[in-house]
C-alpha positions in Angstrom: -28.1 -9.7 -25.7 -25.8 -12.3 -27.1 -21.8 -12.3 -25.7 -21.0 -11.3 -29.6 -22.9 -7.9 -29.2 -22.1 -7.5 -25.4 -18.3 -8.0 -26.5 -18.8 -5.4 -29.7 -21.0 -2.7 -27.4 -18.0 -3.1 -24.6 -15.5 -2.1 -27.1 -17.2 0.8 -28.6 -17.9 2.5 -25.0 -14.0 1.6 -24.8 -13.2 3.3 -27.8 -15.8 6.1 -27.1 -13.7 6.6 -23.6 -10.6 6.5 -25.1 -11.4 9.4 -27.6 -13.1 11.7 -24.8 -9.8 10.9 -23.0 -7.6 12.5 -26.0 -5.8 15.5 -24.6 -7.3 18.8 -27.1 -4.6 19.6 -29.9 -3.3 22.6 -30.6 -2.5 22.6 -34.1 0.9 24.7 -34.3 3.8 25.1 -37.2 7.4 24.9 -36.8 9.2 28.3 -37.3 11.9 29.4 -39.6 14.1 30.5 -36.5 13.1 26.8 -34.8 15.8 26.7 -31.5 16.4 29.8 -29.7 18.7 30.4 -26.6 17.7 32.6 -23.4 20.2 35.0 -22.5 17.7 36.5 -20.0 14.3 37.4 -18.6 12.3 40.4 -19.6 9.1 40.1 -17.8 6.7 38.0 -17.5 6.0 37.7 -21.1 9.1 38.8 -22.5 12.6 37.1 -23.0 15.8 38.5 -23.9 17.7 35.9 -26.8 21.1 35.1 -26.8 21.4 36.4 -30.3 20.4 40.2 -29.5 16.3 39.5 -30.4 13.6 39.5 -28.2 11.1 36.6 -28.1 7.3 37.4 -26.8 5.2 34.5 -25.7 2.4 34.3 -27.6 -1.7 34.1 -27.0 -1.5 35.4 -23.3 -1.8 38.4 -21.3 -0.1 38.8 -17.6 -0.6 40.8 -14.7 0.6 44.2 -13.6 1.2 45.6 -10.3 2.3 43.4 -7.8 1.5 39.4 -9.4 3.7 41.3 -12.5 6.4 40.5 -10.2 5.2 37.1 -9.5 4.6 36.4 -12.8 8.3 37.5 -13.9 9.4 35.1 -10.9 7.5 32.4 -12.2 9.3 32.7 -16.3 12.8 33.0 -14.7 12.0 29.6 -12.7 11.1 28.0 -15.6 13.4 29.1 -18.4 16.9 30.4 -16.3 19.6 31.9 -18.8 21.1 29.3 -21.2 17.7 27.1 -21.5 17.1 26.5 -25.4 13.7 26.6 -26.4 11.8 25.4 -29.2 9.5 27.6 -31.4 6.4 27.2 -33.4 3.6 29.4 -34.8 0.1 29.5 -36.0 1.0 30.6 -39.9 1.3 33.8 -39.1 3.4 36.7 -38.8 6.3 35.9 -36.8 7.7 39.2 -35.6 5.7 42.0 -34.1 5.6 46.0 -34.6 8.4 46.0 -31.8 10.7 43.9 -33.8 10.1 40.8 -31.4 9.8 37.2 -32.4 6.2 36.0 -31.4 5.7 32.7 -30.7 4.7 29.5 -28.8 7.7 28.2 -27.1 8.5 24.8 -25.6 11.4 23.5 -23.0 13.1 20.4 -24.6 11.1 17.0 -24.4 7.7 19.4 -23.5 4.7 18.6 -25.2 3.0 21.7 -23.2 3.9 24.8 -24.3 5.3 27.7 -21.6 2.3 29.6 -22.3 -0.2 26.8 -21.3 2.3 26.1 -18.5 2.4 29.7 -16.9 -1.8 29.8 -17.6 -2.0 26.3 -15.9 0.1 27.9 -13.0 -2.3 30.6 -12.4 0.7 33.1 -13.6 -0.8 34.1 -17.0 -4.5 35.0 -18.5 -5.3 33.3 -22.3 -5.0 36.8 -24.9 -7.2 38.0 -27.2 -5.1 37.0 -30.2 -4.4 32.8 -29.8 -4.8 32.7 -33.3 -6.2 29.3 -34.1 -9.1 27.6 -32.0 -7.9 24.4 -31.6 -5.1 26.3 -29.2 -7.8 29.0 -28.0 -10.0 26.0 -26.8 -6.7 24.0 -25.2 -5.9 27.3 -23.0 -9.0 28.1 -22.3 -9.7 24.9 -20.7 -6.5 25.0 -18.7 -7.7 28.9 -17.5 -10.6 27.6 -16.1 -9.0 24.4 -14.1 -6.8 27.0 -12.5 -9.2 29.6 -11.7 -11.7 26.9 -10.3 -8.2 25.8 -8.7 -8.0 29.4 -7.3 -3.8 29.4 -8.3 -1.6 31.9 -8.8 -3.7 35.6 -9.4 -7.1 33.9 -9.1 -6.3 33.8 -5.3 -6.3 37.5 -5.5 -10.5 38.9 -5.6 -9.0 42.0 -7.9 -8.2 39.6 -10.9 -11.9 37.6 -10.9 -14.2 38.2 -13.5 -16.1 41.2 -13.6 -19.8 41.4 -13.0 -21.2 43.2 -16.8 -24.0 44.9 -14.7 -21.3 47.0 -12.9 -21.2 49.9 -15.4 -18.8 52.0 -12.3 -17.1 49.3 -11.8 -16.2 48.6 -15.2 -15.8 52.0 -16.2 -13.0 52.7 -13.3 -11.3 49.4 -15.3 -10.6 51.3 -18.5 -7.0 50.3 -19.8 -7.1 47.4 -18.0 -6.9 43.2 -19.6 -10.2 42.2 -17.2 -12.4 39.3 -18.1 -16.4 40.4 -17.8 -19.2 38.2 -17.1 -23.1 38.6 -18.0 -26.1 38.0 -20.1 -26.7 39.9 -22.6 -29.9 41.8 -23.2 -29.9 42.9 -26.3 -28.1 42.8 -30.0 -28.0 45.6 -31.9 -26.0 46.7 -35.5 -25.0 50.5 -36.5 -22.8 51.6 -39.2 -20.6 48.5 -39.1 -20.6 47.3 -35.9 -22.5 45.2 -34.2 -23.7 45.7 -30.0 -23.7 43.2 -27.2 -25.7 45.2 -24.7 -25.7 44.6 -21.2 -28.5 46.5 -20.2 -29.3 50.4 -21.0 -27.5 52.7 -22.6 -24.3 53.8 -20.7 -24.6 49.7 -19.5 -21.4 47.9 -20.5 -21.2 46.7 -24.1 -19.3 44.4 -26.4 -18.4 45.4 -29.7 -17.7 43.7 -33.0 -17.2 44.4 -36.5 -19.8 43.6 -38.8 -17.1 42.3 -41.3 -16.0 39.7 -38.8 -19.1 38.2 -38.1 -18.8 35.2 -40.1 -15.5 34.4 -38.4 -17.3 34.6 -34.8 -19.8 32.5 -36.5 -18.1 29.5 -37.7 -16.8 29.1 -34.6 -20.4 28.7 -33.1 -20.6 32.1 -31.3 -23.0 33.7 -33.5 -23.4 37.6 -32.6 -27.0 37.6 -33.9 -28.4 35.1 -31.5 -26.6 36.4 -28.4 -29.6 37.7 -26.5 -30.1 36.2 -23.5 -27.1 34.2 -23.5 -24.9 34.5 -20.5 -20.8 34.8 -21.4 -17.7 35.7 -20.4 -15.4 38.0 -22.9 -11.9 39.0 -22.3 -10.0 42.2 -23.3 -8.9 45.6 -22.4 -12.2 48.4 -21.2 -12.4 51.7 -22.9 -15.0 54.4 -22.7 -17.1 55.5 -25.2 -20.7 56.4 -24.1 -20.0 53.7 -21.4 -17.4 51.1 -21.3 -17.5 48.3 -23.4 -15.0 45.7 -25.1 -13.7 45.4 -28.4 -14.0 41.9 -29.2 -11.7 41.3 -32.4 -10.9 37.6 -32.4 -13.1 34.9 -31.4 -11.3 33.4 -28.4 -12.5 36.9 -26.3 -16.3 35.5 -26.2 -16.9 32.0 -23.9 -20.1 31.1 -24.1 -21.3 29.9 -20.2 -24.8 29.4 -20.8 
């Protein structure tokens, strides 16, 4: 190979490199209501705003019980009373059925939102609602460095992903934000809704609306072809014949395997 093309293939594995090296993007809008004072601390999700309005951190879910605490602990470290934040959004609503702004927030001169902070920490799960993939993919990453990292709740056994063959188990979850793992055994679709089975009837199950197929789709996890895949989905259990998952958005399905 001549020096020309050892020089030209050296620079493209450079510049290959250098684009695998590109931190993921999470494609977010400023806000009408862009800067926002903290009066105070709610929880671990929640924070009081000096102008009366509640602000509630968007795409993530955090513990209850005892890490609630620890999770709280955590916010108030990070944004003590009279920290100004900076807001931005997906597009979408900004204000929820409880009056509360909803929103990615950032401390000043942070390119990493709080909510990627407090999931990086170990303090905080991704939601089921991120709202666009490019931030679903960004968290989800950072959820499983800390989990492999064991910080925050993943030191705790109760808070690891639940085995999908553990229909007892699972059932004695119901009301509870769990993440489930397992293959799936078979696909199934009944008067608009379409079955993740995880083994016989009364097994644990994932559900999703027929009409939102095609947005699970584009996103490469395609319902129809999810037999013998093994995945991890997120949400809160109910009961209903056994307990399953109603998977709404997406970000709730991670395909392992």
């Amino acid at each position: 190979m001549s020096r020309l093309r050892c020089a030209i293939a050296l620079i493209t594995l450079l510049a290959a490199g250098a684009a695998a090296a590109q931190p993921m993007e999470c494609r977010l809008q400023p806000m009408d209501k862009a800067n926002v004072e903290v009066a105070a601390v709610r929880d671990a999700r929640t924070l009081a705003l000096k102008d009366g309005s509640e602000l509630r951190l968007a795409a993530i879910e955090t513990p209850a019980g005892m890490q609630a605490e620890a999770a709280r602990a955590a916010l108030e470290k990070l944004v003590p009373a009279g920290t100004t934040l900076k807001l931005m959004g997906v597009g979408r609503g900004e204000i929820d059925r409880y009056g509360r702004l909803v929103a990615f927030a950032f401390l000043p001169g942070s390119q990493q939102s709080l909510q990627q902070t407090l999931i990086d920490m170990g303090e905080a799960w991704v939601g089921t609602d991120v709202g666009d993939p490019s931030c679903a993919r960004l968290l989800l990453t950072t959820e499983n460095t800390a989990r492999v990292a064991r910080r925050g709740l993943w030191t705790d056994p109760n808070f690891a992903p639940l085995p999908a063959d553990r229909a007892a188990q699972l059932a004695a979850a119901q009301g509870r934000f769990v993440l489930v793992e397992g293959t799936v055994t078979s696909v199934h679709e009944s008067n608009g809704i379409i079955y993740l089975n995880f083994g016989p009837p009364g097994s644990f199950a994932v559900t999703i609306a027929s009409r939102l197929q095609r947005a699970f789709t584009v996103v490469g996890v395609e319902p129809a072809r999810m037999t013998g895949r093994r995945i991890r989905v997120r949400g809160w259990v109910e009961y209903r014949s056994g307990p399953i998952i109603d998977a709404t958005m997406p970000e709730q399905i991670e395909l392992l395997f």
